[in-house]
Backbone as CSV, one residue per row, in Angstrom:
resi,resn,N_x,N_y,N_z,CA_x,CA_y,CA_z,C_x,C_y,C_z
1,UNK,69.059,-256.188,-128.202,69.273,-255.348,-129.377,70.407,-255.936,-130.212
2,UNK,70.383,-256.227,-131.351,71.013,-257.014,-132.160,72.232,-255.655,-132.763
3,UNK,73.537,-256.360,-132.669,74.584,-255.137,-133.580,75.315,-256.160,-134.061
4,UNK,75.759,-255.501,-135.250,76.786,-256.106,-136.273,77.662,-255.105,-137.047
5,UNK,78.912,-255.086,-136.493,79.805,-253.924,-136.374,80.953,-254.603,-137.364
6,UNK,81.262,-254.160,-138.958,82.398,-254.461,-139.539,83.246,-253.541,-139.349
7,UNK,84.943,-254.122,-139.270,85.622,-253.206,-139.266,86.962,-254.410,-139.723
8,UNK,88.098,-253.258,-140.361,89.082,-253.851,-140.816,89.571,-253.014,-142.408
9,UNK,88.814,-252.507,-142.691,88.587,-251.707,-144.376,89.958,-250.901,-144.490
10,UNK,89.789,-250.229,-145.284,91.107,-249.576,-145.804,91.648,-249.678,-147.739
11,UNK,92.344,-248.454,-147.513,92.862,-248.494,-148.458,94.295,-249.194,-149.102
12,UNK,94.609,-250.123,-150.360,95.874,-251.017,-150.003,96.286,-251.030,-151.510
13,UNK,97.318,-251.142,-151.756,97.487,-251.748,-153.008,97.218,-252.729,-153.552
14,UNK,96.956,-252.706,-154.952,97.244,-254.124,-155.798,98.251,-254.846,-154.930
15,UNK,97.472,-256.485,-154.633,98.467,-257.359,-154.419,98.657,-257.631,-152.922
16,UNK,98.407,-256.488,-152.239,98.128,-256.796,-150.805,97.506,-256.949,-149.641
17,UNK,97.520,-257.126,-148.665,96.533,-257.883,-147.776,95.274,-257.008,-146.625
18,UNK,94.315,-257.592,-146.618,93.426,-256.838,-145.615,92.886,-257.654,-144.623
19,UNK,92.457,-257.564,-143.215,91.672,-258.791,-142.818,90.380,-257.844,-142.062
20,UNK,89.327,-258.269,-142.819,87.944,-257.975,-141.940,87.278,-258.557,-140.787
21,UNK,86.893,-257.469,-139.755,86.470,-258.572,-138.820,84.468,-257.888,-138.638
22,UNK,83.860,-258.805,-138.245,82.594,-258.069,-138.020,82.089,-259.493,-136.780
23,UNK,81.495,-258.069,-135.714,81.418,-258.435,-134.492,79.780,-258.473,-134.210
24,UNK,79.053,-259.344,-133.605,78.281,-259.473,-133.681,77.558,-259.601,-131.652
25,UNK,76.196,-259.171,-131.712,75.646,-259.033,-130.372,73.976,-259.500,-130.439
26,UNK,73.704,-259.917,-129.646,72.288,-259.396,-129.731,71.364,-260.620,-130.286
27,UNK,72.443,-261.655,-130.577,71.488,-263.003,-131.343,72.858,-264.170,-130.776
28,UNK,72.318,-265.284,-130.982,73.131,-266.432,-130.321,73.629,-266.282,-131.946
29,UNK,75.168,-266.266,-131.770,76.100,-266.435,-133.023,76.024,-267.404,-133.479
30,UNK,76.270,-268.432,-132.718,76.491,-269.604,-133.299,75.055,-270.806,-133.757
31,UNK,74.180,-270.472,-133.711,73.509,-270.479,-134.247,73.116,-270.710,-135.717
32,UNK,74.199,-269.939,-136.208,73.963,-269.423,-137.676,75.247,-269.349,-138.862
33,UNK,74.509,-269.515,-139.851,75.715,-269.440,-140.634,76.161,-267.810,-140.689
34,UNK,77.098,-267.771,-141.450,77.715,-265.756,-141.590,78.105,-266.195,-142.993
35,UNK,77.823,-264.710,-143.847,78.365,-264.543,-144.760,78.886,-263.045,-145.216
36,UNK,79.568,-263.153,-146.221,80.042,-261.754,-146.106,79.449,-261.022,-147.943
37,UNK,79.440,-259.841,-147.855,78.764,-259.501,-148.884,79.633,-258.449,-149.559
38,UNK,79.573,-258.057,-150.991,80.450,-256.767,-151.267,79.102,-255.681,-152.190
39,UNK,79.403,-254.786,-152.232,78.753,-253.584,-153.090,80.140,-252.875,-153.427
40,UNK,80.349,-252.711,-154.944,80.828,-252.368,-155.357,79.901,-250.760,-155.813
41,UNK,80.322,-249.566,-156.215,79.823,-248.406,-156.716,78.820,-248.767,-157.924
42,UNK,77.522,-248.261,-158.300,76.854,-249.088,-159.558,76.698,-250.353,-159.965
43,UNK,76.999,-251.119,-158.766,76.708,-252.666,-159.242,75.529,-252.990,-158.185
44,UNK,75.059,-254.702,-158.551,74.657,-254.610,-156.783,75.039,-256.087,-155.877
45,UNK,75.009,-255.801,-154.987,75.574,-256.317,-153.515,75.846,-257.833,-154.179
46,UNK,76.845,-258.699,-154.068,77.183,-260.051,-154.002,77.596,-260.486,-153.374
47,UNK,77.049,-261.941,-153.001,78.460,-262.420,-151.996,79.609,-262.709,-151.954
48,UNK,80.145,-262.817,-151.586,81.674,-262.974,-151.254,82.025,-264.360,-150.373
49,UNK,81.184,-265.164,-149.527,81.589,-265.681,-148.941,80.620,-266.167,-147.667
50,UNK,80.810,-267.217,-147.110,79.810,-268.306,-146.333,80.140,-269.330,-145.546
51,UNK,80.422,-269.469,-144.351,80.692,-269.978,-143.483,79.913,-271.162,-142.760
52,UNK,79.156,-272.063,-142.049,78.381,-272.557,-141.516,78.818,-272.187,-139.785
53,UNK,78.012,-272.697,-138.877,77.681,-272.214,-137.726,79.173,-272.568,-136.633
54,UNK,79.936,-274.030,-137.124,80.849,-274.415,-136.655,81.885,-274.128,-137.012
55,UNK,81.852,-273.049,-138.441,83.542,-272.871,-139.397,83.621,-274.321,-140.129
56,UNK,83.071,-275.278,-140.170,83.418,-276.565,-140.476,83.335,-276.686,-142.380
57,UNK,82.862,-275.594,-142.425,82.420,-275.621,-144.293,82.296,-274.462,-144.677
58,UNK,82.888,-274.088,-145.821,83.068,-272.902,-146.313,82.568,-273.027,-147.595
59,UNK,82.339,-271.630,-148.701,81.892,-271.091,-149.592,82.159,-269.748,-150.278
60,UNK,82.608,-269.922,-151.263,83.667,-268.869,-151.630,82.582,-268.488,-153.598
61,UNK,82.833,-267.476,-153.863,82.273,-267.088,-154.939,83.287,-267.299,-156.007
62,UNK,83.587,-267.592,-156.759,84.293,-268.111,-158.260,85.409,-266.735,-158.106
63,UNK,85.285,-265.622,-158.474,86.245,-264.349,-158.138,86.939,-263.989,-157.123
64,UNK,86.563,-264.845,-156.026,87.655,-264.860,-155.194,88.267,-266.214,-154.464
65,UNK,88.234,-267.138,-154.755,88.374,-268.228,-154.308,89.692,-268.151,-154.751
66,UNK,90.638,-268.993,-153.220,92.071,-268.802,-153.437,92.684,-267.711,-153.671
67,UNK,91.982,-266.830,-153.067,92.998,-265.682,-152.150,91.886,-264.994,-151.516
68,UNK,90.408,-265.119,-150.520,89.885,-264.905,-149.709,90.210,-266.314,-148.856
69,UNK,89.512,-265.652,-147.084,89.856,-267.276,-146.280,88.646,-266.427,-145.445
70,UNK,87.664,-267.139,-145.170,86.633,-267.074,-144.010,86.573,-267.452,-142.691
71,UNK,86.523,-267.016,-142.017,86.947,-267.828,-140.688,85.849,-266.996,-139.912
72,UNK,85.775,-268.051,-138.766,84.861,-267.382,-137.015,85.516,-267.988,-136.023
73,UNK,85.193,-267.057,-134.643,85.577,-267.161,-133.345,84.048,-267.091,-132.777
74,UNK,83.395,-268.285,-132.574,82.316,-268.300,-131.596,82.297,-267.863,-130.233
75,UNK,83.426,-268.338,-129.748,83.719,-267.835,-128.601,83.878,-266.044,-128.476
76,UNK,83.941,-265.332,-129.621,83.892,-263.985,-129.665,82.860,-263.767,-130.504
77,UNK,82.145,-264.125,-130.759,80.845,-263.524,-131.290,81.777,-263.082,-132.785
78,UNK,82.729,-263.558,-133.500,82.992,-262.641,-134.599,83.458,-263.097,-135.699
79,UNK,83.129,-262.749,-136.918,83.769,-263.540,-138.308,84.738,-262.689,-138.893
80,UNK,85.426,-263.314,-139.304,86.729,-262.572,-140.551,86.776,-263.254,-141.981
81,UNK,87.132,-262.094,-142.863,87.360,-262.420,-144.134,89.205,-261.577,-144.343
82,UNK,90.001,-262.783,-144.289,90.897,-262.527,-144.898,91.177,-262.227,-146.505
83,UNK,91.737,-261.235,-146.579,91.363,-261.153,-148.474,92.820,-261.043,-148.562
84,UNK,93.671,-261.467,-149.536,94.807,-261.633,-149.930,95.071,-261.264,-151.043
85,UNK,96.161,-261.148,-152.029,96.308,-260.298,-153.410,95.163,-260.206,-154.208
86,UNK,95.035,-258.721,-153.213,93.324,-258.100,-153.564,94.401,-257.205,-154.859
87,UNK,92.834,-257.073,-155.783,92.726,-256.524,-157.038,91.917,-255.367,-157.064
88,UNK,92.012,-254.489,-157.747,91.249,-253.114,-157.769,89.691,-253.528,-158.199
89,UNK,89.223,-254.481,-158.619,88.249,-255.031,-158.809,87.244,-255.406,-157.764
90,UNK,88.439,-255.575,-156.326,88.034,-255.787,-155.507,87.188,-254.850,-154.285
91,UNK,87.587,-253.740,-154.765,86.913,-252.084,-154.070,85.429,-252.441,-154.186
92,UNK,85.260,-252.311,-153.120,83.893,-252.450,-152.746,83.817,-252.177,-150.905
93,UNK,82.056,-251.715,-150.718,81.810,-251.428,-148.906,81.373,-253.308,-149.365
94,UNK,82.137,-253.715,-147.901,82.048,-255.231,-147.019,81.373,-255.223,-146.167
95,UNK,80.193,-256.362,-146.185,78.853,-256.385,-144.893,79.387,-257.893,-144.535
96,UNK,78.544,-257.888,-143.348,78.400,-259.428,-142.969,77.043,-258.747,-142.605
97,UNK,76.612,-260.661,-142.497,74.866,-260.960,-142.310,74.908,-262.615,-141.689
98,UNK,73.859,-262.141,-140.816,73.557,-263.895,-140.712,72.529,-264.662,-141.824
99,UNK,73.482,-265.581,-142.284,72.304,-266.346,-142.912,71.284,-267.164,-142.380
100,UNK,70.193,-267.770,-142.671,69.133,-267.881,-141.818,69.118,-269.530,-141.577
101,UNK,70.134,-270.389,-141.761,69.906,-271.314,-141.315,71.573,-271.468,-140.600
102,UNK,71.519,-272.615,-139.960,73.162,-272.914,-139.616,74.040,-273.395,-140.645
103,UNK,73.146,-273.874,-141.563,74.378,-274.195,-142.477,73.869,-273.731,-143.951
104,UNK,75.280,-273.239,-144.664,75.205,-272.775,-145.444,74.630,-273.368,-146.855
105,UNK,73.634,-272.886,-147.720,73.202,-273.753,-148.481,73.373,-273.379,-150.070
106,UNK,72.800,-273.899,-150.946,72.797,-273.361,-152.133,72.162,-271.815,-152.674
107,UNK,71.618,-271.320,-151.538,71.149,-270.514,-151.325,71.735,-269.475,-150.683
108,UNK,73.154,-269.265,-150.194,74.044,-268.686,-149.903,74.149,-266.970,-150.292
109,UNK,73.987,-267.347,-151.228,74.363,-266.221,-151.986,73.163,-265.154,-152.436
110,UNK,72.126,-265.325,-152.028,70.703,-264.842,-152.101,70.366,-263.860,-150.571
111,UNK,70.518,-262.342,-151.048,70.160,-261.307,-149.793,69.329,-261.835,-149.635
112,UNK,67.935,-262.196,-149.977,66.739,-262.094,-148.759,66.986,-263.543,-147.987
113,UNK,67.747,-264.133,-147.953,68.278,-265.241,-147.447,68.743,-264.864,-145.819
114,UNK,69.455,-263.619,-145.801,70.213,-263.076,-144.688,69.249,-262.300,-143.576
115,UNK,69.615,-262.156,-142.316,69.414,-261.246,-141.413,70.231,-260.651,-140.317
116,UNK,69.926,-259.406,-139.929,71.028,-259.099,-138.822,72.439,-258.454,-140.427
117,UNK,72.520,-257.182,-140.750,73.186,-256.863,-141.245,74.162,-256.068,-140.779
118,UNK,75.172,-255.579,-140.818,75.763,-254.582,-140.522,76.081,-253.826,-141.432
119,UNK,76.664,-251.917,-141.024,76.656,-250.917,-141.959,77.585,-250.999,-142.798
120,UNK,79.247,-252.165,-142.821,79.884,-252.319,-143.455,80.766,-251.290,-143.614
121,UNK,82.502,-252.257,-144.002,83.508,-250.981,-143.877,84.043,-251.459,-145.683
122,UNK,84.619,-250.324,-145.834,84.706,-249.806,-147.095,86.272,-250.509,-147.347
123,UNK,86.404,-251.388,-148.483,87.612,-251.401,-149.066,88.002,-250.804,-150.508
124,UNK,89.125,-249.833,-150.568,89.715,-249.647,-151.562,91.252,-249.947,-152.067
125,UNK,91.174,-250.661,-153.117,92.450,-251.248,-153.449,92.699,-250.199,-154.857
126,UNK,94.085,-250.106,-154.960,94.221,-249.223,-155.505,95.158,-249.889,-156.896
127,UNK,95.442,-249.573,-157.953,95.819,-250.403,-159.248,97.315,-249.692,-159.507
């Protein structure tokens, strides 16, 4: 049975720090690339971010690059998105997903790309 459990969310000010972690079961982790996704209220879902199967290559979306950091622990089944002088812009519920190959492609950033989602924890940054 496959789970994918985010947690780390919260509420923070302009300017300061959060770190997400989302834990994963049920599928060989490493395997696969991870990425992380945001939904903001009335918008819809983007990525945020893309990892490959080893951590060896990363992928960052134009709006947050240089102050998000992606990282995994294979050995724990689990990925993190460090987010750093987060912006109220930045409020949004945070998913991770596996993407469907091991390495991350130009195609990154495309939901039907992903599988294995989780219910995602909620960040609010406050202005």
């Amino acid at each position: 049975q496959v789970q994918v459990v985010e947690s780390g969310g919260g509420l923070v000010q302009a300017g300061g720090s959060l770190r997400l972690s989302c834990t994963a079961s049920g599928f060989t982790f490493d395997d696969y690339s991870m990425g992380w996704f945001r939904q903001a209220p009335g918008k819809e879902r983007e990525g945020v971010s893309c990892i490959n199967w080893s951590g060896g290559s990363t992928y960052y979306a134009d709006s947050v690059k240089g102050r998000f950091t992606i990282s995994r622990d294979n050995a724990k089944n689990t990925l993190y998105l460090q987010m750093n002088s987060l912006k109220h812009e930045d409020t949004a519920m945070y998913s991770c997903a596996a993407f469907r190959y091991p390495y991350c492609s130009a195609s990154w950033g495309q939901i039907n790309e992903y599988n294995y989602w989780g219910q995602g924890t909620q960040v609010t940054v406050s202005s």
